[in-house]
N, C-alpha and C positions, 0 to 999 in steps of 0.2 A: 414461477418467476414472472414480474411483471414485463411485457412488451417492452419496455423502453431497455430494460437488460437485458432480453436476449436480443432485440435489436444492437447492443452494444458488442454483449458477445461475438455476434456473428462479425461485428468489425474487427472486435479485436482479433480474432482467429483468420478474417479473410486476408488482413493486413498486415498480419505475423508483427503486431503491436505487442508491447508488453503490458500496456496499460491505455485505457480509452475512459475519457470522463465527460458526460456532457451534463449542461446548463442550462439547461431552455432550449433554444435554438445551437447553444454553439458546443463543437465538441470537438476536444483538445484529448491526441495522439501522441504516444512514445514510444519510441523501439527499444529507446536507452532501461539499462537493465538497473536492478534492486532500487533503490530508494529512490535515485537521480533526478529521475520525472517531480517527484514529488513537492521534494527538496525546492527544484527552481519552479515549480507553480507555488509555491508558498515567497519564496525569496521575491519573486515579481507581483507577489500580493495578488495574482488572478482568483476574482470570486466565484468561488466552487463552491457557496451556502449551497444545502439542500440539492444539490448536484447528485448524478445518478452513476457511480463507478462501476469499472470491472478489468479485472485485475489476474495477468496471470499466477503467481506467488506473492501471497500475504501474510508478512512474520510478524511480529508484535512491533518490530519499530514502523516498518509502513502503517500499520493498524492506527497508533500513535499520531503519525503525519495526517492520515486519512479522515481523525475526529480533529485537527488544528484547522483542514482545510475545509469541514463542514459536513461535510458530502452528508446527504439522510443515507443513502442506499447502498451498499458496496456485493458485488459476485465475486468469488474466487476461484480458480479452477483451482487453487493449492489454497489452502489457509492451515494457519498454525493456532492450537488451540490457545496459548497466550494471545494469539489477534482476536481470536471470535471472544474471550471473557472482556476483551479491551473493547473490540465494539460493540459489544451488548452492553455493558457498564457505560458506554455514551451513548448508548439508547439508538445508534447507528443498525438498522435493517441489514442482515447478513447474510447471504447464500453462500452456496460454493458446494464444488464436484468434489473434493476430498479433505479432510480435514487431518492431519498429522500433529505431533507430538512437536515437533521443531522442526523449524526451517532447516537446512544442509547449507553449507559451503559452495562456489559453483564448483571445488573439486571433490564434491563426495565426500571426504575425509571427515570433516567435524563441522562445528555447529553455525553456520549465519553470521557471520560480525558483527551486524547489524542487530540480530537476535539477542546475541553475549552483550553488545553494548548497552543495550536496553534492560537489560535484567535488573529485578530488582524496580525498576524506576516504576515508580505511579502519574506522572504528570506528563501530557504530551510535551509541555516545553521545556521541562529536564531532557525528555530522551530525541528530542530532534538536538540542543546543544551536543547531547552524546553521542548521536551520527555524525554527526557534522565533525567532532573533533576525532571521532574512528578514521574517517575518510580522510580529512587531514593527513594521519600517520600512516594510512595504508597510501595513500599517493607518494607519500615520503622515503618509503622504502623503496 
């Protein structure tokens, strides 16, 4: 792992971050959990080309976010093997501590929302539309 990720890691981990991405000089922090972070550094167009992520849990819809928002490099303490074919197939540098079959629910019980909504899709701009409209009806409920 290059310096600049385990440099990251260690913030994310020292700062009980869920997610830490930097730019050059600047690096942009999240506590907020699953996609969230993502979501509004896309929504506010902050440029993350060629930017250096690390990420605690990575399912194929963050994977998706993660090649809209540029990043060359992403670390995952979790990744999910639908994220690692999604960011190898955008040529996106991939590490990570464990790799799993599917993301989880945050109750254990079944598969990622986030996961299920994206299934199926190949375009990152279909499957952020189909975040976006998941989170919609789960905030609805």
């Amino acid at each position: 792992m290059n310096k600049d990720l385990v440099r990251l890691k260690e913030t994310l981990l020292e700062g009980g971050y869920t997610c830490v991405v930097q730019k050059e000089e600047q690096v942009y922090t999240s506590k907020a959990r699953g996609v969230k972070p993502l979501l509004t550094w896309l929504d506010t167009k902050i440029d993350m080309k060629d930017a250096f992520a690390v990420d605690k849990v990575v399912g194929n819809g963050a994977a998706m976010l993660y090649v809209l928002l540029g990043v060359k490099e992403l670390y995952a303490l979790t990744l999910s093997k639908p994220a690692k074919d999604t960011l190898e197939k955008y040529r996106i540098n991939v590490q990570y501590d464990v790799c799993v079959e599917g993301i989880r629910n945050r109750a254990g019980d079944g598969p990622c929302p986030m996961e299920t909504a994206v299934r199926g899709i190949e375009h990152p701009e279909e499957a952020k539309v189909a975040m976006e409209q998941t989170l919609r009806k789960m905030y609805e409920k």
